[in-house]
N, C-alpha and C positions, 0 to 999 in steps of 0.2 A: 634458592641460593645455598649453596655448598660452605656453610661455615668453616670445614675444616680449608677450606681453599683461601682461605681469607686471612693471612698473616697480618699483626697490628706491629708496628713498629714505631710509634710514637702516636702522640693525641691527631694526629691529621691526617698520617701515613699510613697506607697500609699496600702488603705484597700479596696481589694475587696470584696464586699457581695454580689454574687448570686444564694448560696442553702439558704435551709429553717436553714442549722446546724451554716451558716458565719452569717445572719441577726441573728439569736438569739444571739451572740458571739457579735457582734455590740451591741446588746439591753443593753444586761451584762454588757460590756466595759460603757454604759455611766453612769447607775446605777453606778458603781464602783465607775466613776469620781465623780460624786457628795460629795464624802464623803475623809478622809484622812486616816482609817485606812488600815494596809498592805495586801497585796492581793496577793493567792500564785497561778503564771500561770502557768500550768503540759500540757503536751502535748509532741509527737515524735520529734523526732531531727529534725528540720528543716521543722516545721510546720509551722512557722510564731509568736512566742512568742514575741520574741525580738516587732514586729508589734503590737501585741497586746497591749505588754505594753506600747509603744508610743502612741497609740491607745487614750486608757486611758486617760497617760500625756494629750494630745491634744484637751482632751473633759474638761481639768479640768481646774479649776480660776490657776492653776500652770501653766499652757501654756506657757507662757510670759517668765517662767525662765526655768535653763537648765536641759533636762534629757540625765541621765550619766547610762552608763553599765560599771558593772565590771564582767570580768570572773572568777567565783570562782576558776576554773579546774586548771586554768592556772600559779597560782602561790603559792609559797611555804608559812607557817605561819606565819612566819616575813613580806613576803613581801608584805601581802595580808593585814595584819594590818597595815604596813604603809599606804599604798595606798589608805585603806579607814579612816583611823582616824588620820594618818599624825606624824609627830615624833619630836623632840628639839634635838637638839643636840649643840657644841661647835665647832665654827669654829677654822681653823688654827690659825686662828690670837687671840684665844681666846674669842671672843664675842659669846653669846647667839644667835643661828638661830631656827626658826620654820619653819617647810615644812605642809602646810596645807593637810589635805590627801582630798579624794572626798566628804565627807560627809560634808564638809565645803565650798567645792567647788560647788556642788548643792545647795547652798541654797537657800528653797523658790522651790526650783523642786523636780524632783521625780527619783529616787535611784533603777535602776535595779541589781540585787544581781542575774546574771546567774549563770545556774549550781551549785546552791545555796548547793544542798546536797553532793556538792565537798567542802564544806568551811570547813577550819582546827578547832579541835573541840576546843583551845584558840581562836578564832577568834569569833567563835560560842559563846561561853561565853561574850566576852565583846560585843557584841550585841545585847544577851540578857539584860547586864545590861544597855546598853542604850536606848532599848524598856522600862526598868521598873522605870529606873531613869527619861530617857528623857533628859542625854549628856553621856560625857565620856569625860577621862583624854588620851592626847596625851603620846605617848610611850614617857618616858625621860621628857616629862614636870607637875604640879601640878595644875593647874588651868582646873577647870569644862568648857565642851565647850556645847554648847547646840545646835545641830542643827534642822533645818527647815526644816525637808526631806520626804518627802512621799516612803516611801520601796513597792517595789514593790519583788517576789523572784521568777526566774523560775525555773522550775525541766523538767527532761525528763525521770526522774528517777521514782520511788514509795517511797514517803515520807514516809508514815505507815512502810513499812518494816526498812528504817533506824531509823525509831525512835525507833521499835523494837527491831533492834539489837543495840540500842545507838550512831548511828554513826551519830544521832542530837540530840541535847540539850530537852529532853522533854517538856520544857517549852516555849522553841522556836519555836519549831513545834507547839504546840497550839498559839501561837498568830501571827502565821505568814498563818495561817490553817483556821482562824476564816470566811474567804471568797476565794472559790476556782473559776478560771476561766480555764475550759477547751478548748485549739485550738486544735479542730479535722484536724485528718489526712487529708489527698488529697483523697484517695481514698473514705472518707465517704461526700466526696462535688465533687463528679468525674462530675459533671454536669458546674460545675464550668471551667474544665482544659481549655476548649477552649474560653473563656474569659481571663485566666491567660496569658496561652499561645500568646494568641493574644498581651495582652496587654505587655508582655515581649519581646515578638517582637519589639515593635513598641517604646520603652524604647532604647533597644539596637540597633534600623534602626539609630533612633537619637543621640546615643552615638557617633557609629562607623562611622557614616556616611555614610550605605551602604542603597543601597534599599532594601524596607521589601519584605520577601519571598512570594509567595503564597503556603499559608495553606489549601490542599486540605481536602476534607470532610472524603476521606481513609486513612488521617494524624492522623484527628481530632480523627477519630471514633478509631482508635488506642490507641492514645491517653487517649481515658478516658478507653479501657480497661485493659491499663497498670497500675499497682496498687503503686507504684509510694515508694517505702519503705522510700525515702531520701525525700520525699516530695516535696515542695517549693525550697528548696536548690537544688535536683534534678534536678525538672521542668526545673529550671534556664539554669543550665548546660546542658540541651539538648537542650535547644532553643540557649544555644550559640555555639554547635557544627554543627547543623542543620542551622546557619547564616554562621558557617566558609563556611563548604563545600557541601551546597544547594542540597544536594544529597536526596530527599525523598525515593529513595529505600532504602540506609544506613540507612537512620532514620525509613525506617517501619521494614527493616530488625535487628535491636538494639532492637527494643521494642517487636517485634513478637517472637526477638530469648529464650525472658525469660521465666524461665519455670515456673515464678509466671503469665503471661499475661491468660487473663481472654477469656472465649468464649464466642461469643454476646448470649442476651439474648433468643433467638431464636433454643437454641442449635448448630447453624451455626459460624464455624468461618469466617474472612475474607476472607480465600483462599476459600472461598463453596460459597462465594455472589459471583454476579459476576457485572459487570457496565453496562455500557447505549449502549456499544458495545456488549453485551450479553457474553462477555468474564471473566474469571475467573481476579482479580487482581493479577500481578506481583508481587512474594516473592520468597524469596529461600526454601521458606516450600514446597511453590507451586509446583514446579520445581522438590522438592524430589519427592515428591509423583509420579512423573512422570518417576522416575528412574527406572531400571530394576528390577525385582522383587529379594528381598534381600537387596532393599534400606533401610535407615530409613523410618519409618512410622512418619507419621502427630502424631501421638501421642505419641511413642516414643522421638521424639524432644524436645515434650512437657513436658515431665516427666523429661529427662536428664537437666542435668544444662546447661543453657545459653551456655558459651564458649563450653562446650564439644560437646553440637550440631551443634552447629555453625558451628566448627574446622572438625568435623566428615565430613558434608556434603559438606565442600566445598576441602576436602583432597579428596573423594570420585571423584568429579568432575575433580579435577583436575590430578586423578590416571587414571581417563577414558578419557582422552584428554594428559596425556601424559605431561602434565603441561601446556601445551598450553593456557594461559590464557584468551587471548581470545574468543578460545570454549568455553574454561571453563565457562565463563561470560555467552555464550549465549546458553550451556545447564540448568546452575542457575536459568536461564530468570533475568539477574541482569546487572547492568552497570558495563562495564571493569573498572573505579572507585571505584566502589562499594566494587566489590571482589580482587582487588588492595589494597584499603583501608584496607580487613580484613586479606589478607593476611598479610601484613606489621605488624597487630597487634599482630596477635598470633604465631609473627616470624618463618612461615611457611619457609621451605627450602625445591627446588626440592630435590630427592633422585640421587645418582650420575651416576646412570645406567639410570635417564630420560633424563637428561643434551644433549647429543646429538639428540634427536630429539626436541629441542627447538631453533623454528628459530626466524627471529629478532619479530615477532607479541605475538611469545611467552614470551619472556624474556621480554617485554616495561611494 
């Protein structure tokens, strides 16, 4: 692992940059910081914006003070304009209360507006006039407040098209527009995954307190040819399923089984390579191919969706053993775990005319 590719940006956070698309994304981010006008961050769900935009914060003279996210998605137009401009209202007992909203509460920091192009179209409004005034009046109270806040907005959306059809303020969209930062997918920094990976590893060895796995190089090399749709957020959750239950078949058998995973560049997939033992690697793809003629093919699995292949080839095995799971297992070429594991997922049930020839090796 490349320490110097490892950017720390607070006790939890950190930015990695090691394609040529993360270090341009780093250059951007500090150009950004230099300066206070707003900055709109676009990119796939769970590409890393939220990072981005700390990012920024982190490189900027705002450092020192605090940055605040709010979810636009998440709440309805009342409560999304408290939350950011704050409200007056009259207590019980009659006296005058103010509740500050976050825009008062960053002050001096810098203001992430997620899922920006979810914000309710009153909300939208007085944000814009407080882009052209520079404050705003709290719900319920009269006094101008002015705050100190660097906006920052993300989308995962296509802004252009809501402002098209109206569902952003057009004048908000241009000045929230005026400087775009794109965070590319996972799949367009696939050279990256096994430094991510590594490095999430070794994140959650220290959380949990367990020891960190070994990450073999037929992990890796899986790894970056899975095209990763959920991104970062994804990556995450498979590196914490792969700490639950250490199972590297499951986990190459997960990523192999999608019918978006990619063929090495060679034209050869990984079931065609083979290792240092001159033997083909261990899959349940593998193992098809190896079936009676009328099995699935290698490419047919690959075309069907995920679960349907999955579920096909190991109902197949386990129709030709009788349900006998652990043949099963080791006509798959798979760990009794493994095909344990998928069984249980896609709440496979023998059929009730197999039930008697399953003895106690069968049914554990």
């Amino acid at each position: 692992m490349y320490q110097q590719e490892i950017e720390r940006i607070n006790e939890e956070l950190y930015f990695i940059a090691a394609s040529p698309a993360t270090r341009r994304l780093r250059t951007q981010a500090e150009l950004l910081s230099q300066s206070d006008v707003p900055v709109l961050i676009s990119g796939e769900a769970g590409s890393g914006k939220t990072t981005a935009a700390q990012l920024i914060h982190s490189l900027s003279i705002r450092s020192s003070y605090p940055f605040m996210r709010v979810k636009c998605a998440v709440l309805t137009s009342d409560l999304l304009e408290n939350e950011l401009f704050g409200y007056e209202h009259t207590s019980a007992n009659g006296r005058p209360e103010s509740t500050a909203g976050k825009f008062e509460q960053c002050a001096k920091g810098t203001m992430l507006l997620d899922d920006f192009d979810a914000m309710p179209d009153a909300v939208q409004r007085q944000l814009l006039r407080m882009l052209e005034s520079g404050g705003f009046i709290r719900r319920g109270g009269q006094n101008s407040i002015r705050p100190n806040v660097r906006i920052i907005a993300a989308t995962s959306g296509d802004l252009e098209s809501a402002a098209a059809e109206k569902r952003i303020q057009v004048e908000l969209f241009y000045r929230l527009t005026v400087f775009e930062l794109r965070v590319p997918s996972l799949r367009e920094r696939h050279e990256e995954i096994p430094l991510l990976l590594g490095h999430l590893m070794n994140r959650l060895t220290q959380r949990y307190g367990v020891p960190a796995p070994r990450l073999s190089s037929l992990l890796l090399d899986a790894c970056q040819q899975y095209p990763w749709p959920g991104n970062l957020r994804e990556l995450e959750n498979f590196a914490k399923r792969f700490l639950a239950h250490g199972d590297e078949e499951a986990a190459l058998l997960e990523l192999r089984s999608s019918p978006d995973y990619r063929f090495a560049s060679n034209g050869e997939t990984d079931n065609e390579k083979v290792n240092g033992n001159g033997r083909a690697p261990t899959s349940i793809h593998s193992s098809v191919l190896n079936m009676p003629k009328g099995r699935s093919s290698l490419k047919l699995l690959v075309r069907n969706a995920k679960g349907e292949a999955e579920r096909t080839a190991i109902s197949q095995a386990l129709e030709q053993t009788r349900w006998n799971r652990k043949a099963a297992a080791r006509l798959l070429n798979v760990s009794y775990r493994a095909l344990l594991y998928k069984i249980q997922e896609y709440h496979m049930t023998p059929p009730e005319e197999s039930l008697r020839f399953l003895g106690t090796d069968g049914m554990r």
